[in-house]
Each structure stands twice: as structure tokens, then as C-alpha cells.
C-alpha positions as CSV (number, residue, x, y, z in Angstrom):
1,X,23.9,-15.0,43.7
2,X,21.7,-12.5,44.8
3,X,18.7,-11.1,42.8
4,X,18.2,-7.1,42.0
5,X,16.2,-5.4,45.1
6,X,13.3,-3.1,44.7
7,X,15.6,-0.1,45.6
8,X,18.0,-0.6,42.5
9,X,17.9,1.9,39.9
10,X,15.5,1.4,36.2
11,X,17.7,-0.4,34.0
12,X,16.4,2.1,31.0
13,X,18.3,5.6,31.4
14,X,16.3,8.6,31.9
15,X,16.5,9.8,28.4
16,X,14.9,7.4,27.2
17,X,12.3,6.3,30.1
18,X,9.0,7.7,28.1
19,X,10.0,5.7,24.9
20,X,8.8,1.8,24.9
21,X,7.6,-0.4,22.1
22,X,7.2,1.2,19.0
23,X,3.5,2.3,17.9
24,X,4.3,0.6,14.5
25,X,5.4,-2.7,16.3
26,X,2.3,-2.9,19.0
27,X,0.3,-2.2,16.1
28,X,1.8,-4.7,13.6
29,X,1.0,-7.8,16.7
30,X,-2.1,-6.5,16.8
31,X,-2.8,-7.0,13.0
32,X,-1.3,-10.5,12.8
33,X,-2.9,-11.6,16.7
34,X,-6.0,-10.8,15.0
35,X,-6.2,-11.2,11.0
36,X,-6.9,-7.9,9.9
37,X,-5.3,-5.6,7.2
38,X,-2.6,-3.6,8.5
39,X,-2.9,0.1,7.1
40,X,-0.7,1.0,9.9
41,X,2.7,0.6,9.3
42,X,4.5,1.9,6.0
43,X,5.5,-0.6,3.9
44,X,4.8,-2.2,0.5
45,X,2.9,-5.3,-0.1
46,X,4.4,-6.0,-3.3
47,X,8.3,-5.6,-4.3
48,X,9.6,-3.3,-6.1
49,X,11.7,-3.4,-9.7
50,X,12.1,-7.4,-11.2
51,X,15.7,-6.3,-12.5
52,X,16.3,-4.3,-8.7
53,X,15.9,-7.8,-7.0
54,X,17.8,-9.5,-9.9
55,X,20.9,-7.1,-9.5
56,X,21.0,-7.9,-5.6
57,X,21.0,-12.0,-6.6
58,X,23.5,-10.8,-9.0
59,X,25.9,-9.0,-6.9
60,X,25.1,-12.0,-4.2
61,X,26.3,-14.4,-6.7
62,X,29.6,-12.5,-7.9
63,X,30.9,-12.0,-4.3
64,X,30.5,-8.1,-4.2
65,X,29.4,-7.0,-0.7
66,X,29.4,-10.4,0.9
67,X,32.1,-9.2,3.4
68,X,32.4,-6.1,5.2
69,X,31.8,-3.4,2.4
70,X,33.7,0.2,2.8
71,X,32.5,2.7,5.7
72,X,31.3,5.6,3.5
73,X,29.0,2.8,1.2
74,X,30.3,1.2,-1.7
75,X,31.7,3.5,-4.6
76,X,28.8,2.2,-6.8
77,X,26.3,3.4,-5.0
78,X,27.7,7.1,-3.6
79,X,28.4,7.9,-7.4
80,X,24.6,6.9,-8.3
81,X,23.7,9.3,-5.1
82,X,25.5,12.1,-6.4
83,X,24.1,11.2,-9.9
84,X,21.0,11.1,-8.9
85,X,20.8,14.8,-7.0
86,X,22.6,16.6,-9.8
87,X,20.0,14.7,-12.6
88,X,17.1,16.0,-9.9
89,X,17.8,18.9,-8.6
90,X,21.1,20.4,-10.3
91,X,23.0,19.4,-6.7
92,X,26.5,18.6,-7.7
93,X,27.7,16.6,-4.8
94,X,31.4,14.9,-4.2
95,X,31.0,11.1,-4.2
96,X,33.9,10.7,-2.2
97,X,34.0,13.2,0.3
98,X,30.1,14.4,0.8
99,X,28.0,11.4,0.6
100,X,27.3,8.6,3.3
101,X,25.9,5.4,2.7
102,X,23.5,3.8,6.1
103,X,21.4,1.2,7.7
104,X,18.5,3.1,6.1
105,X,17.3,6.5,7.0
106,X,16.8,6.0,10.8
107,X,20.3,5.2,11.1
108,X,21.3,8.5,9.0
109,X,19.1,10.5,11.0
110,X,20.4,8.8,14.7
111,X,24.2,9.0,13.2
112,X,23.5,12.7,12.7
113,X,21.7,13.7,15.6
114,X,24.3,12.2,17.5
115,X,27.1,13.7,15.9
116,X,26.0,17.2,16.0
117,X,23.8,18.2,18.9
118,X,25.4,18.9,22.6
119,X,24.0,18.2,25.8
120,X,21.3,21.1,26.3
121,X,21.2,21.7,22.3
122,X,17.8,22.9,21.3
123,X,16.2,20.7,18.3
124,X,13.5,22.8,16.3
125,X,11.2,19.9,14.6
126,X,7.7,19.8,12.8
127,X,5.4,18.2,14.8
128,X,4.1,15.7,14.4
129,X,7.0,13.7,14.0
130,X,8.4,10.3,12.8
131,X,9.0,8.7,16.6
132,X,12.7,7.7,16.0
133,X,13.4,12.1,16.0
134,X,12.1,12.5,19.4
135,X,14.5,9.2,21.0
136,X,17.5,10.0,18.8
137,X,17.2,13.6,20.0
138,X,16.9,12.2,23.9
139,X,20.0,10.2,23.4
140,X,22.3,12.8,22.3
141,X,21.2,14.8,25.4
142,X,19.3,17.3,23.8
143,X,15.7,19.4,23.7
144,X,13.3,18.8,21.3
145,X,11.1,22.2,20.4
146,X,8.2,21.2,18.3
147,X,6.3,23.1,15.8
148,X,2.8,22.0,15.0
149,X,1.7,21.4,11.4
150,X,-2.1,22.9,12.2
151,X,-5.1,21.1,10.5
152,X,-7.0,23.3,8.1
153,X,-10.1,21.6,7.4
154,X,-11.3,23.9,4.7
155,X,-8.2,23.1,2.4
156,X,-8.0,19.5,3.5
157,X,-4.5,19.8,4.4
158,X,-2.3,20.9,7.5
159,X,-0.2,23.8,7.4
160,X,2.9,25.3,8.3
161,X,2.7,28.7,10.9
162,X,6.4,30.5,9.8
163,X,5.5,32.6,12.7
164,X,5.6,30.4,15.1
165,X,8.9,28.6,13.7
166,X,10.7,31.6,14.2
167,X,9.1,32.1,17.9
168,X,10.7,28.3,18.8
169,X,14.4,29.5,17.3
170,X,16.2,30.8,21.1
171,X,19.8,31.4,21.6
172,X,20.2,27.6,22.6
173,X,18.8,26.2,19.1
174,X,21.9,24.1,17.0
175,X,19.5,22.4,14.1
176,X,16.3,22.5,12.7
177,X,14.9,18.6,11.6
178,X,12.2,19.3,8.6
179,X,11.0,16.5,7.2
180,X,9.3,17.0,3.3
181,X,7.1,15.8,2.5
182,X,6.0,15.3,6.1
183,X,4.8,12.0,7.7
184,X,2.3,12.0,8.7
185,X,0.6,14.4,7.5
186,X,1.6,14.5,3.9
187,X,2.1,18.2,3.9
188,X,4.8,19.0,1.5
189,X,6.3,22.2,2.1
190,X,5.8,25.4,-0.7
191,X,8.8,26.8,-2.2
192,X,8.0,30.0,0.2
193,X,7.9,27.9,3.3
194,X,11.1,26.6,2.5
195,X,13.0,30.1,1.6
196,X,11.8,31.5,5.0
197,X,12.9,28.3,6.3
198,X,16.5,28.6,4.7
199,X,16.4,32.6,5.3
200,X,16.0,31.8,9.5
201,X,18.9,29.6,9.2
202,X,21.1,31.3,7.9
203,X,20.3,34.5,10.0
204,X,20.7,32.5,13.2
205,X,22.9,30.6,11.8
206,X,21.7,27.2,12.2
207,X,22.3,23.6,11.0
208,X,19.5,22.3,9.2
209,X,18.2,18.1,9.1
210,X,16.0,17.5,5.8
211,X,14.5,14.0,6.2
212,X,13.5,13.5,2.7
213,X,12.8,9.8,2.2
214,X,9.1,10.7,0.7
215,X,10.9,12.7,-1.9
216,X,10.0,11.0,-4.9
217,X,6.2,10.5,-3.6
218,X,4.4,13.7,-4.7
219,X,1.4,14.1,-6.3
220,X,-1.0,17.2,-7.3
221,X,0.3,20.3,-8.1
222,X,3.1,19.5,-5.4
223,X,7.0,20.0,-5.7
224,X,9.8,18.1,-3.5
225,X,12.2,21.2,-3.4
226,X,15.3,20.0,-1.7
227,X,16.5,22.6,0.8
228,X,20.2,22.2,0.4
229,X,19.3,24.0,-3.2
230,X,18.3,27.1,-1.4
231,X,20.9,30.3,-1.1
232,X,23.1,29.7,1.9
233,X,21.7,26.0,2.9
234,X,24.0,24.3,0.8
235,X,27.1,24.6,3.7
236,X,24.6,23.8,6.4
237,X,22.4,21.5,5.5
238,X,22.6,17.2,5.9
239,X,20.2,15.9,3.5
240,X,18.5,12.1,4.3
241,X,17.0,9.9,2.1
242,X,17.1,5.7,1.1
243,X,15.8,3.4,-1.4
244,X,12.8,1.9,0.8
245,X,9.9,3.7,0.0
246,X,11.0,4.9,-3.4
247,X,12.3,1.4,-4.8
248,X,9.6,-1.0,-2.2
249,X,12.2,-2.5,-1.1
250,X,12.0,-1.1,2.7
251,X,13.7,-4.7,4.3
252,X,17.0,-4.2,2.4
253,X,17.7,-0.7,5.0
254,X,19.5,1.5,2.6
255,X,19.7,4.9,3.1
256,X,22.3,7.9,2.8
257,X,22.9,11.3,3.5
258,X,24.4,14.2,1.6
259,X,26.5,17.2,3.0
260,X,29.6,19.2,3.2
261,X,32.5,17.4,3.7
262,X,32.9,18.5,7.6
263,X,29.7,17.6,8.1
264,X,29.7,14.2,6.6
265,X,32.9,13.1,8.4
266,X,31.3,14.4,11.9
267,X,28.3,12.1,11.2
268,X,30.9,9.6,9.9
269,X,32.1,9.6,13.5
270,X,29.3,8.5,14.6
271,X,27.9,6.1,12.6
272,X,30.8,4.1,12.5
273,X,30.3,3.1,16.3
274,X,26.3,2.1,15.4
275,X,26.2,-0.2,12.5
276,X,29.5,0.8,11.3
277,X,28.5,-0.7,7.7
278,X,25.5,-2.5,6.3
279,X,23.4,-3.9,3.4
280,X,26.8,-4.8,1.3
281,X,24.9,-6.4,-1.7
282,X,21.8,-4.4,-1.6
283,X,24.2,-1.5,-2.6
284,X,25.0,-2.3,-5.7
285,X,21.4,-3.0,-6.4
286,X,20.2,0.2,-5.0
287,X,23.4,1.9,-7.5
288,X,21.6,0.8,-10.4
289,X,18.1,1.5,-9.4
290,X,18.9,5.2,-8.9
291,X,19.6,5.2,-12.4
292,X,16.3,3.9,-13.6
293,X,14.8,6.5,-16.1
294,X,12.5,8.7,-15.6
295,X,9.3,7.2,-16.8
296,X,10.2,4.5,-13.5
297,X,10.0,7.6,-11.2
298,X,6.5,8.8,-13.0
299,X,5.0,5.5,-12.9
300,X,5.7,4.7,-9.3
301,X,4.1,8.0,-8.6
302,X,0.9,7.8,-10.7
303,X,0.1,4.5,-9.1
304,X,0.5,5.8,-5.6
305,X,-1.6,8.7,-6.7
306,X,-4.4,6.2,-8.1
307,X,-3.9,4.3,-4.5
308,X,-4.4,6.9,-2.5
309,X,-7.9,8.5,-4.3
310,X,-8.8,4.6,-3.7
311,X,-8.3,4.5,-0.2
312,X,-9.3,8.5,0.3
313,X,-12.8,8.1,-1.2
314,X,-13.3,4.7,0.8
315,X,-12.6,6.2,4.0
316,X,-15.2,9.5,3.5
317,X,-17.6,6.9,2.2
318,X,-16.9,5.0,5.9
319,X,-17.5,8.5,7.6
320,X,-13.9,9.5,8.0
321,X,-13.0,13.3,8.0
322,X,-10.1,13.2,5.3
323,X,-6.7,15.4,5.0
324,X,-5.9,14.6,1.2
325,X,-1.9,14.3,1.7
326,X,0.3,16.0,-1.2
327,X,3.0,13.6,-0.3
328,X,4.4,10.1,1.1
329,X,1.7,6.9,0.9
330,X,-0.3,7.9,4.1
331,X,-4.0,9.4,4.9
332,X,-4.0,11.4,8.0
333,X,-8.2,11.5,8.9
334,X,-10.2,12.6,11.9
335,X,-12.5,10.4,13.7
336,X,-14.8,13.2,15.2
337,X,-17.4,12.4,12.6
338,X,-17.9,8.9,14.7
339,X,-18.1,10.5,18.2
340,X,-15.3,9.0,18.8
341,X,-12.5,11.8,20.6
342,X,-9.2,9.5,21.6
343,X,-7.4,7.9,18.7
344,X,-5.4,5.3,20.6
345,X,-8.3,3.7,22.1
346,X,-10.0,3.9,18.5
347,X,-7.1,2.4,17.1
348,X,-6.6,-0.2,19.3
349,X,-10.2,-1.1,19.3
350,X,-10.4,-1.0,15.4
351,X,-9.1,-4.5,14.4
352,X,-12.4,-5.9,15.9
353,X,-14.7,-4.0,15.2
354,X,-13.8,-3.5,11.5
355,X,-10.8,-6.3,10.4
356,X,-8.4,-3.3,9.9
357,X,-5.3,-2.1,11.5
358,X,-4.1,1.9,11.6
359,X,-1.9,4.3,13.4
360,X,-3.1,6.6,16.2
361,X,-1.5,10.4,15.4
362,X,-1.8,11.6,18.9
363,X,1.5,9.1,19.8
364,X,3.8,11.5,17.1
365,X,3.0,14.9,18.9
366,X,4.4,16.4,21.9
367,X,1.1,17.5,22.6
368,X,-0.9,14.8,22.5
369,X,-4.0,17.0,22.5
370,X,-3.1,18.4,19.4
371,X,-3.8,14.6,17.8
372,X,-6.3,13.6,19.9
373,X,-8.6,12.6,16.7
374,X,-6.2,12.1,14.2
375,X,-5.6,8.6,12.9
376,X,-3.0,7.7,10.0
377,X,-3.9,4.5,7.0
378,X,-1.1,3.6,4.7
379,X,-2.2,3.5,1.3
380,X,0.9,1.6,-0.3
381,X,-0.9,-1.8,-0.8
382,X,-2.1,-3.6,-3.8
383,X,-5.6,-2.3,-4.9
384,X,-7.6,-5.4,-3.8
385,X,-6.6,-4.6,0.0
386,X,-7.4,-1.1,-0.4
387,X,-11.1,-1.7,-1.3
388,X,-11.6,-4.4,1.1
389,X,-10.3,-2.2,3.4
390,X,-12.3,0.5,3.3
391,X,-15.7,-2.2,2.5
392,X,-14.5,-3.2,6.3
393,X,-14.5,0.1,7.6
394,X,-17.7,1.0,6.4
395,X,-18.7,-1.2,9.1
396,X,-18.3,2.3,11.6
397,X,-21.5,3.1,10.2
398,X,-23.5,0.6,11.4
């Protein structure tokens, strides 16, 4: 048997040649090679609900969701979704026939990108951008067209230029991908941005992507305004969200989408060739977490809030340039104040110099200029963590 020759073709197609290891994996070895607190990728270090957990043991025990459980999710859990978005948001959603259970929002988002987009389909997305947009895009075939969410230093926060949105929308565009509130960056997007969102949709009639897992994490004088609420987004619109970050229980991978029945059986299509089901017992868990009360919801949020004016006042006091996010459980900062100009390097230098572990922004832009100084902390860790953290980084100062 012969061995492959230099001249035989890269075993990794062309769409997907420019994406390797994930950032969030390269920078999770680095953190366990070396010891160090890992701020970099998104996850809880603490689980969430006692009687969550205790309903997955219990559905374990009782046999429901042990084998295969049905291809749409588990009638449990779709009722709870469409519960949950007419208790939130006044959505009335058919259990049945619009809602889609999946192996957490990734799979939701790859299931629908590569349901709905053509060969040569233009993709208008916010930039920066989760990294599993720009390879699910690539594998259906298509273009991504990135906005940029601009820094503005003098509110702390990046913003959203509508101009420019509409200058990316060409006769080739099938779907806009918003993501609110936005990860990175923790922008979460104004009631106005959103209606002229909606209103260029529907007057080139586009499909619209909301990736809304951070929905429940607002803080400030912010509000998660689903887009599918909007006049004439309902019909067009596949809405994404899961149970990981709300719930911190991110391992158990479930997610869902809401949409129109044609749209839901297209993405249907699709999915059922990927996972084609998942996470049978975690389910019925996730059914009955949807329906904790309110005061669950507001609780989870003021904590992250305290968590995140922890880690925010730590990393100014370390010399960080800080964008205060309105949204999600990360910091976006700059790391001009250090001299410092290429985040990857910094980043990948970070765990010894300092003990601690983050996420360069430059590797979620198109542009990689636009991030050049940008570098991303996760504040969703226990208190302790946070303040050792940032004791560690104040080590950048000396």
C-alpha cells in the first residue's frame, strides 16, 4: 500500500481551509498546560439550579429520554419554549409546528445556515462575530458581508453604523445573522436599531438569523427586544436561543429555534442529517427550568451584573482600557494603554506573565485590523476567581 504523495490534494475542502482549531480550544490548553485562570472561554464555574440537575437525575432514573427522543425535541420542552416567549415577549408560538429543539445553539445556527442559504448567497453579519457564523456560512457555500460594531470610547461601548448595514444589503443578500446582545462586545441593540433593522428586511425582503442566547443577560438601562416582535419580522425571522448560559448548564447542549412553520421544517431538513436528535434527558430538565419564576431570571441577572463591575473595575485598576458591555458575561478591553498593539501575541503571552488566560478579538473580525487591540475576559466565575484575577493582572503594571 502506497502512502499519499506530495502532489495529492489538502484533505480539508476549500471552504473551510482558513478555519483550524478553535481560539476557545487553543486557549483552553493553554490555561490547563500552564495553571492559570481561564477568562477566555464562556462558561460557568459553578452549576446552575439544585432542582435543574435534580430533574435531569429524575428523568434519567424514570427512563424518559434514555433512547432516541423525537426529532423536533421532546413535547415537554417545545411547550415550555413557546411558554416561555409568549410569558416574555407576548410571542405566541405553535409548539408543534414552529419550534425546534438542538444540540445547542451552534447546531441551531449551522442547521439553519445550511438549510437556507445557496451557493453565492450573500450573509449580512455584525462583526465581530461568534467564529462558528463565519464556517457554517463557508459550508453552505455562501458570502459572508460583515458589518463592524465601531468602538466609541467616549460612551464605553461599541456601536451599530445603520448606514453602513444598509450599504452591505446587494441584490445577492438572502439573510441577515444579528446576534443581541452581541458577543463580544456586549452591545445590545436599541429598540431603534432594531426597527431599522426589521424595516430593511422587509423592504428587501430578506430572511433574518437572531442569535439570542445572551437574551436573559442584560443589565443597565438595557432591553433584549426580540426581533421576531417587530411589524413584518414575525414570517421571516428564525429566532436561536438554549439553556447554557441562562440555566449554567452549557455541557448539557440544549438549544432551539423558533419560526414559521416553513421555515422550521426547511431547518428540520437539515438538522436531521447533523445530530439528528440530542440531549434526550436534559430536555425535560431544561422544560421545567423555563418555567422558573421570575425572581430566578432577576437573580441570575443581578449577580452577573455584580460580576461584571468586579472584574470591570479590576481590569482599569490593571491599566486596561474598558468597554462596559450591556449584555452577555464578557468584557471586551483594549490593550493600547500597555503599548502593547497585537492581541494574539498578548494573549498568548498572557498566561505567564500574569497566571490568567483571555480571548484575542482580532480572531472574530474579518478585518483583523479592526481588533487588533481588543481582548475579551469572561466574567461568569465565582467571585473569588474574579479578584484573583484581576490581583494577577495587575502584574502588567510592573
Amino acid at each position: 500500500m502506497t502512502g499519499m504523495t506530495s502532489t495529492a490534494r489538502p484533505f480539508l475542502n476549500r471552504r473551510l481551509a482558513e478555519f483550524g482549531t478553535t481560539i476557545f480550544a487553543e486557549m483552553s490548553a493553554l490555561a490547563a498546560s500552564t495553571g492559570s485562570i481561564n477568562l477566555g472561554q464562556g462558561f460557568p464555574d459553578t452549576d446552575g439550579p439544585e432542582e435543574i440537575r435534580e430533574a435531569a437525575v429524575r428523568a434519567l432514573r424514570d427512563g424518559r429520554g434514555n433512547q432516541y427522543p423525537p426529532g423536533p425535541g421532546v413535547p415537554e420542552l417545545r411547550t415550555a419554549i413557546a411558554g416561555h416567549q409568549a410569558r416574555r415577549y407576548g410571542l405566541t408560538v405553535d409548539p408543534d409546528t414552529e419550534v425546534l429543539v438542538t444540540a445547542g445553539a451552534t447546531e441551531a445556527i449551522a442547521a439553519t445556515l445550511l438549510a437556507l442559504l445557496e451557493p453565492g448567497d450573500e450573509v449580512v453579519a455584525l462583526e465581530p462575530y461568534y467564529d462558528s457564523y463565519a464556517a457554517c456560512i463557508a459550508m453552505a457555500g455562501a458570502t459572508r458581508v460583515p458589518v463592524t460594531l465601531r468602538p466609541d470610547p467616549e460612551r464605553s461601548r461599541f456601536r451599530l453604523d445603520l448606514d453602513e448595514l444598509r450599504a452591505a444589503v446587494t441584490d445577492r443578500t438572502r439573510l441577515l445573522l444579528i446576534n443581541t446582545p452581541h458577543n463580544p462586545t456586549g452591545t445590545v441593540l436599541t429598540r431603534a436599531e432594531l426597527t431599522a433593522i426589521a424595516e430593511l428586511a422587509v423592504e428587501r425582503n430578506l430572511l433574518v438569523v437572531t442569535d439570542e442566547v445572551y437574551e436573559h443577560l442584560v443589565f443597565d438601562d438595557a432591553e433584549h427586544i426580540p426581533l421576531a416582535t417587530l411589524p413584518g419580522m414575525r414570517e421571516r425571522t428564525v429566532t436561536i436561543s438554549s439553556a447554557g448560559k441562562t440555566f449554567s448548564f452549557t455541557g448539557w447542549k440544549v438549544g432551539w429555534l423558533t419560526a414559521p412553520p416553513e421555515l422550521v421544517a426547511a431547518v428540520r431538513s437539515a438538522k436531521q442529517f447533523l445530530t439528528y436528535v440530542s440531549s434526550g434527558p436534559f430536555q425535560y430538565a431544561i422544560a421545567e427550568a423555563l418555567r422558573l419564576p421570575d425572581s430566578y431570571f432577576d437573580t441570575f441577572r443581578a449577580d452577573l451584573l455584580r460580576k461584571r463591575d468586579l472584574l470591570a473595575d479590576g481590569l482599569r485598576a490593571a491599566g486596561f482600557e474598558v468597554y462596559l458591555p450591556r449584555g452577555t458575561y464578557f468584557i471586551t478591553t483594549d490593550i493600547t494603554p500597555f503599548g502593547e498593539k497585537d492581541a494574539h501575541t498578548f494573549c498568548r503571552t498572557l498566561p505567564e506573565r500574569t497566571g490568567v488566560v483571555a480571548i484575542p478579538n482580532s480572531v472574530f473580525y474579518d478585518d483583523r485590523e479592526a481588533g487588533r487591540t481588543q481582548v475579551r475576559f469572561a466574567f461568569c466565575k465565582k467571585d473569588e476567581v474574579l479578584t484573583e484575577a484581576a490581583d494577577r493582572l495587575r502584574r502588567l503594571n510592573g
